[in-house]
Biotite code that builds the C-alpha atoms (Angstrom):
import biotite.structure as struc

atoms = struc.array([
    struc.Atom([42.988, -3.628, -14.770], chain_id="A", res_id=1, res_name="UNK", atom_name="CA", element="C"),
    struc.Atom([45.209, -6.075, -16.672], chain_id="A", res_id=2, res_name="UNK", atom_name="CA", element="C"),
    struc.Atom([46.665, -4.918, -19.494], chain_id="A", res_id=3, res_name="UNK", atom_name="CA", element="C"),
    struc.Atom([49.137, -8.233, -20.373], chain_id="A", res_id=4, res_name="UNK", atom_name="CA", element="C"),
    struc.Atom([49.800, -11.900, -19.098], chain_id="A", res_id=5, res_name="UNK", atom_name="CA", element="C"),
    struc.Atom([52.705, -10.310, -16.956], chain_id="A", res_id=6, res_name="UNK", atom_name="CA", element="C"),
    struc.Atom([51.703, -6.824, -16.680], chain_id="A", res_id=7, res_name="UNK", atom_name="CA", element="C"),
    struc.Atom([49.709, -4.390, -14.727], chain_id="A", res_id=8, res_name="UNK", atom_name="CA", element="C"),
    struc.Atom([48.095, -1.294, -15.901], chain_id="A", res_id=9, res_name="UNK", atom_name="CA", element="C"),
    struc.Atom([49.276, 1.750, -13.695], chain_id="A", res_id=10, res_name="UNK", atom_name="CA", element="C"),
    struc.Atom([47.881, 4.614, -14.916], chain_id="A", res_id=11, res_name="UNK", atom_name="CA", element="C"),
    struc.Atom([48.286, 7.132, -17.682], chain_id="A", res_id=12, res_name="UNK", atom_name="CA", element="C"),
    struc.Atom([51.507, 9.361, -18.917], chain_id="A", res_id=13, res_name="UNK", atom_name="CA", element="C"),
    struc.Atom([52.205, 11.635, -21.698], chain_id="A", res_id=14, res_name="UNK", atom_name="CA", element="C"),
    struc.Atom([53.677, 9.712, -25.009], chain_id="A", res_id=15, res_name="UNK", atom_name="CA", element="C"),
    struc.Atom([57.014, 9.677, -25.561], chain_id="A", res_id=16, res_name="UNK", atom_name="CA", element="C"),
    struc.Atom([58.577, 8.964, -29.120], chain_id="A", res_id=17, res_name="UNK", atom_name="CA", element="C"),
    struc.Atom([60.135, 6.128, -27.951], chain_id="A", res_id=18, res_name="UNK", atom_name="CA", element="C"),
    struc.Atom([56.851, 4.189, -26.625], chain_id="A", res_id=19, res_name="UNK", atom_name="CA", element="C"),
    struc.Atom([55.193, 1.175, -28.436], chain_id="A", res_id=20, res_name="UNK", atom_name="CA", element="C"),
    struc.Atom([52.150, 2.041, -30.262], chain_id="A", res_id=21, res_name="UNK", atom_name="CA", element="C"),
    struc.Atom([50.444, -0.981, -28.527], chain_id="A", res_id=22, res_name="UNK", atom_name="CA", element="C"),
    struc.Atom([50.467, 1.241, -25.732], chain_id="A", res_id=23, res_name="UNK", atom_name="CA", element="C"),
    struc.Atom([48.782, 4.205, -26.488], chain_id="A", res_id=24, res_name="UNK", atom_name="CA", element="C"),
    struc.Atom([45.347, 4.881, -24.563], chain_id="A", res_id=25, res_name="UNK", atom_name="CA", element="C"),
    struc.Atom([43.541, 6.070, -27.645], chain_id="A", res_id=26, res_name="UNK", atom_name="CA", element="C"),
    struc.Atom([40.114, 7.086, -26.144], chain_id="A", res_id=27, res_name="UNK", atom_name="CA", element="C"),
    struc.Atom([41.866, 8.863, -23.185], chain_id="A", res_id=28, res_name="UNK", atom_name="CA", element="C"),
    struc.Atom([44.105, 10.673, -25.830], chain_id="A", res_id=29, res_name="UNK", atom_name="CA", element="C"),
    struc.Atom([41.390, 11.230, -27.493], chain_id="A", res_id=30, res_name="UNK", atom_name="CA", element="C"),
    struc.Atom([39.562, 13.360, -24.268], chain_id="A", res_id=31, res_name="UNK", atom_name="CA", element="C"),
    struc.Atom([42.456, 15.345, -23.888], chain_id="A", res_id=32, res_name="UNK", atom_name="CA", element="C"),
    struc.Atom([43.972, 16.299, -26.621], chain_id="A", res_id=33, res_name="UNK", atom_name="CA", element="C"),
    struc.Atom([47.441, 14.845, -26.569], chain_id="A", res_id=34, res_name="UNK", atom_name="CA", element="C"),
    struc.Atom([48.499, 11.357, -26.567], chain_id="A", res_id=35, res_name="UNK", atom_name="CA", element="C"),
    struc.Atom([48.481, 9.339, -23.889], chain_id="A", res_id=36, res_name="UNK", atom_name="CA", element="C"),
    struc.Atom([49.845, 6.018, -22.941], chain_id="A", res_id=37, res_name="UNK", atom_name="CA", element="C"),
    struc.Atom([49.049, 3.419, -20.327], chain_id="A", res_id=38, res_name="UNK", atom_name="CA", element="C"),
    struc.Atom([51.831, 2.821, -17.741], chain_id="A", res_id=39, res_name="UNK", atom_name="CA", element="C"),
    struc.Atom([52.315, -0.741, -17.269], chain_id="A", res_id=40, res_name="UNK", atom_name="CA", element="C"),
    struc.Atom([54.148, -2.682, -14.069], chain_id="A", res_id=41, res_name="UNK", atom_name="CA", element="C"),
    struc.Atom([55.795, -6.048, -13.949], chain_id="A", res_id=42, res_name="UNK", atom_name="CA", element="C"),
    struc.Atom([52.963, -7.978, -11.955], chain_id="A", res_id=43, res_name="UNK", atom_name="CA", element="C"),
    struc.Atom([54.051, -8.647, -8.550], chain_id="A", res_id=44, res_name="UNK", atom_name="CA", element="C"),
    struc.Atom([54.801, -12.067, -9.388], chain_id="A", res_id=45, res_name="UNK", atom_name="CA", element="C"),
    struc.Atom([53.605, -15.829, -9.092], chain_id="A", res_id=46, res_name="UNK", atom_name="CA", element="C"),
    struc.Atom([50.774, -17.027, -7.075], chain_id="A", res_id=47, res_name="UNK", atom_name="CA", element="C"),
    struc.Atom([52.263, -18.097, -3.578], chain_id="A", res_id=48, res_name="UNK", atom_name="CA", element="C"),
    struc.Atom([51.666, -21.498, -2.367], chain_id="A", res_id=49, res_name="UNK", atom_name="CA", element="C"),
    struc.Atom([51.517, -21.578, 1.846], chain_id="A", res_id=50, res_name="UNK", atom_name="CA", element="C"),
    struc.Atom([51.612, -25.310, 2.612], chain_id="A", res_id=51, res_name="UNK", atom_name="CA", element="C"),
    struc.Atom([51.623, -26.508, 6.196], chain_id="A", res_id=52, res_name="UNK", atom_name="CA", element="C"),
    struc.Atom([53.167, -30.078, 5.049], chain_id="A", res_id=53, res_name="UNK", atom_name="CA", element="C"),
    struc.Atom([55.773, -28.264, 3.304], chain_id="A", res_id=54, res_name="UNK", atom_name="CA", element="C"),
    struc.Atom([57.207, -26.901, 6.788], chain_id="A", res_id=55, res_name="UNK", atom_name="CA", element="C"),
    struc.Atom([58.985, -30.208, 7.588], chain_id="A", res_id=56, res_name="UNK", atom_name="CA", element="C"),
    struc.Atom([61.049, -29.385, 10.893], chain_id="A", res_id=57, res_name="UNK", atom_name="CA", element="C"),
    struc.Atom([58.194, -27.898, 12.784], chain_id="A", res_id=58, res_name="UNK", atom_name="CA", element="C"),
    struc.Atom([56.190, -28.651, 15.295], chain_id="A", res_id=59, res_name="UNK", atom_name="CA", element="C"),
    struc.Atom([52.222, -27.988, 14.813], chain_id="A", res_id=60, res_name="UNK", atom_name="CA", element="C"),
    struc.Atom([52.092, -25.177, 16.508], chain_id="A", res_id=61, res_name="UNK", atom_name="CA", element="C"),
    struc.Atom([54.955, -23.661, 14.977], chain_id="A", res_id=62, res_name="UNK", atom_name="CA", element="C"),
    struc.Atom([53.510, -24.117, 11.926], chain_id="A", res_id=63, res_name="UNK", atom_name="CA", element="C"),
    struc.Atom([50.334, -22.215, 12.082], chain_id="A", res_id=64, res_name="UNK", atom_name="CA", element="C"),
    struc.Atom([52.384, -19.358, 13.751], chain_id="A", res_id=65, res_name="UNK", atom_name="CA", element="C"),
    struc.Atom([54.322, -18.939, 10.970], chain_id="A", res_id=66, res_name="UNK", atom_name="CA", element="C"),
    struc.Atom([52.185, -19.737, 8.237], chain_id="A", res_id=67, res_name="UNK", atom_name="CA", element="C"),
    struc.Atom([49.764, -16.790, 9.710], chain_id="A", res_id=68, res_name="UNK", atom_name="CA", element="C"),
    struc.Atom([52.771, -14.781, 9.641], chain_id="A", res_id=69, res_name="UNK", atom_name="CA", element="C"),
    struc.Atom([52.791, -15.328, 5.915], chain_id="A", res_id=70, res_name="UNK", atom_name="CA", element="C"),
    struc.Atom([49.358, -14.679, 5.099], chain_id="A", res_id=71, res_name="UNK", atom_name="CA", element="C"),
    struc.Atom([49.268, -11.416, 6.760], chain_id="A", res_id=72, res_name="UNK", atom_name="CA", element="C"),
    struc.Atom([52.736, -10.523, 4.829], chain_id="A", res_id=73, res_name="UNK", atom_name="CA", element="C"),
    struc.Atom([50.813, -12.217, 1.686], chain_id="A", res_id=74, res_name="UNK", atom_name="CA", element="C"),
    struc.Atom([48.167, -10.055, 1.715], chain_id="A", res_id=75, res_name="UNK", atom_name="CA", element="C"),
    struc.Atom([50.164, -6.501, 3.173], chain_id="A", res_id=76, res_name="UNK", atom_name="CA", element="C"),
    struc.Atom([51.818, -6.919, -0.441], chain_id="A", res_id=77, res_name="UNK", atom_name="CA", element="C"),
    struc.Atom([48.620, -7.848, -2.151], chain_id="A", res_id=78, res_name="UNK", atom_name="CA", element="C"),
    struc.Atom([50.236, -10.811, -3.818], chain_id="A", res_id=79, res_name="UNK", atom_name="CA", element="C"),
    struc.Atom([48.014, -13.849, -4.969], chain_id="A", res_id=80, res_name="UNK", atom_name="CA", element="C"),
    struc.Atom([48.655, -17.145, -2.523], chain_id="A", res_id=81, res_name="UNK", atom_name="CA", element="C"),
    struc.Atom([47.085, -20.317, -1.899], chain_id="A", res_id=82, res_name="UNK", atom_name="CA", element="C"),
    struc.Atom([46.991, -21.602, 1.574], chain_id="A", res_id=83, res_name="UNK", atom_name="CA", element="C"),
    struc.Atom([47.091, -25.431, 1.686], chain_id="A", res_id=84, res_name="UNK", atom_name="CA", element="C"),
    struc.Atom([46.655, -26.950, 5.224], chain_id="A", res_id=85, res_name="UNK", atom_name="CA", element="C"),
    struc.Atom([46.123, -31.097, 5.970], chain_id="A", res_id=86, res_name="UNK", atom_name="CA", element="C"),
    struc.Atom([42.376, -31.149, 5.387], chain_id="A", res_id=87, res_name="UNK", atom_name="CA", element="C"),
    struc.Atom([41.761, -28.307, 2.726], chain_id="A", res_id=88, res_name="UNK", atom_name="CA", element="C"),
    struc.Atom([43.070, -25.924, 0.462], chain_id="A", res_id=89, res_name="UNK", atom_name="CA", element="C"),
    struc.Atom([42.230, -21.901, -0.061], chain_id="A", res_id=90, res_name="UNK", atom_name="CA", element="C"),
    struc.Atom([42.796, -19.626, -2.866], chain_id="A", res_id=91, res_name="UNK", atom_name="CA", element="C"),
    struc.Atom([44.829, -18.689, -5.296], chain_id="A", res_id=92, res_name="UNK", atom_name="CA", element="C"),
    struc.Atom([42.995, -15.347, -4.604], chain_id="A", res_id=93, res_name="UNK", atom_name="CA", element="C"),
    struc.Atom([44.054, -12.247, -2.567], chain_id="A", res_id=94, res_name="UNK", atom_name="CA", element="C"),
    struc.Atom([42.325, -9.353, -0.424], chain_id="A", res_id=95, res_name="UNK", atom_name="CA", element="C"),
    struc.Atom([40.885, -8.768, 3.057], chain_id="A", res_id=96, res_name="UNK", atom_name="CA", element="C"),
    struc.Atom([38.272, -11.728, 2.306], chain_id="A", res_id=97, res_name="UNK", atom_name="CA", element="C"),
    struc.Atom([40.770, -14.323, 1.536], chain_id="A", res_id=98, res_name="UNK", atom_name="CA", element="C"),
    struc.Atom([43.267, -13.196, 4.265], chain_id="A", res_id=99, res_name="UNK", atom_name="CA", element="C"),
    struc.Atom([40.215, -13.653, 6.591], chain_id="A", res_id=100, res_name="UNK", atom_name="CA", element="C"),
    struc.Atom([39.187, -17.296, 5.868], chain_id="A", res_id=101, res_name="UNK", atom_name="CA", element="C"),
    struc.Atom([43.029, -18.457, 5.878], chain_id="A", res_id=102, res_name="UNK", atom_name="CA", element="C"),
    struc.Atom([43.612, -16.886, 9.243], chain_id="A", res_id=103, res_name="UNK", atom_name="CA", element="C"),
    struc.Atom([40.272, -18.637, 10.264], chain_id="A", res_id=104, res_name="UNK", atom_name="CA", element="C"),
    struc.Atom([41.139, -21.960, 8.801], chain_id="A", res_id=105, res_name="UNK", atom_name="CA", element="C"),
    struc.Atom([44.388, -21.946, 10.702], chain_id="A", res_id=106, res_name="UNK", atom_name="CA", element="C"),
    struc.Atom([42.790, -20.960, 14.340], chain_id="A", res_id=107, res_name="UNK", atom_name="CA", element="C"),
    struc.Atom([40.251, -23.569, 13.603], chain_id="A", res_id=108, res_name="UNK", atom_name="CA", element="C"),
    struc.Atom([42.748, -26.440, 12.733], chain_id="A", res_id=109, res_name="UNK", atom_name="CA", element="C"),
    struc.Atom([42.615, -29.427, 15.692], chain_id="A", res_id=110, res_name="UNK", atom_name="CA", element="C"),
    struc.Atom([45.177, -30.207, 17.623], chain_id="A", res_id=111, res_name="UNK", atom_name="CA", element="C"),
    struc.Atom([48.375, -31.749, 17.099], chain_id="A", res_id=112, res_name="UNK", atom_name="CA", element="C"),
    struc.Atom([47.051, -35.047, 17.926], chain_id="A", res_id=113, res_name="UNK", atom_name="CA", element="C"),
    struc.Atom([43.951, -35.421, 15.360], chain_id="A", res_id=114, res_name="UNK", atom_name="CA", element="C"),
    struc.Atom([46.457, -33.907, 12.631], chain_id="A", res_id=115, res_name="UNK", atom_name="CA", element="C"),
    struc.Atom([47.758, -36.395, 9.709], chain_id="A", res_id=116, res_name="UNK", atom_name="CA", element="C"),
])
């Protein structure tokens, strides 16, 4: 759940004096008698961008190994990222579903030949 543009809800803590009011979970204070606050996290950051013609000095190849090596790493932190590639362009999104059709685009790009 969202709670800000740049923040993350993380759960629930006891109030202390110093905490915003904007923060305090009213309804869950509410069920248990005390007040409560939501815990909020930086988000993890930016939406990543992956882009195969960005990756200048390698061969084709190369590139798919290592852009696969970055949408596995993408989605083990669960950040956001967009996977551009010479014929089409995935996401922003994240999760197992997304990390699926990028690694499939990539296996099923032609060969070095047929590539822009």
């Amino acid at each position: 759940a969202r709670h800000g543009d740049d923040e993350e809800l993380a759960g629930l803590r006891d109030y202390r004096s110093n905490d915003a009011r904007r923060l305090i979970a009213w309804k869950a204070s509410l069920r248990h008698d005390h007040l409560l606050v939501r815990e909020v996290e930086p988000r993890a950051g930016l939406a990543l961008t992956l882009d195969y013609d960005r990756l200048h000095g390698l061969g084709h190849e190369a590139r798919i190994r290592r852009l696969a090596a970055w949408v596995v790493a993408a989605d083990a932190q669960a950040a956001s990222y967009t996977l551009r590639l010479p014929d089409s362009c995935l996401g922003p999104a994240r999760g197992a579903e997304h990390r699926r059709e990028c690694l499939r685009a990539l296996a099923l790009l032609p060969a070095a030949e047929a590539v822009p």
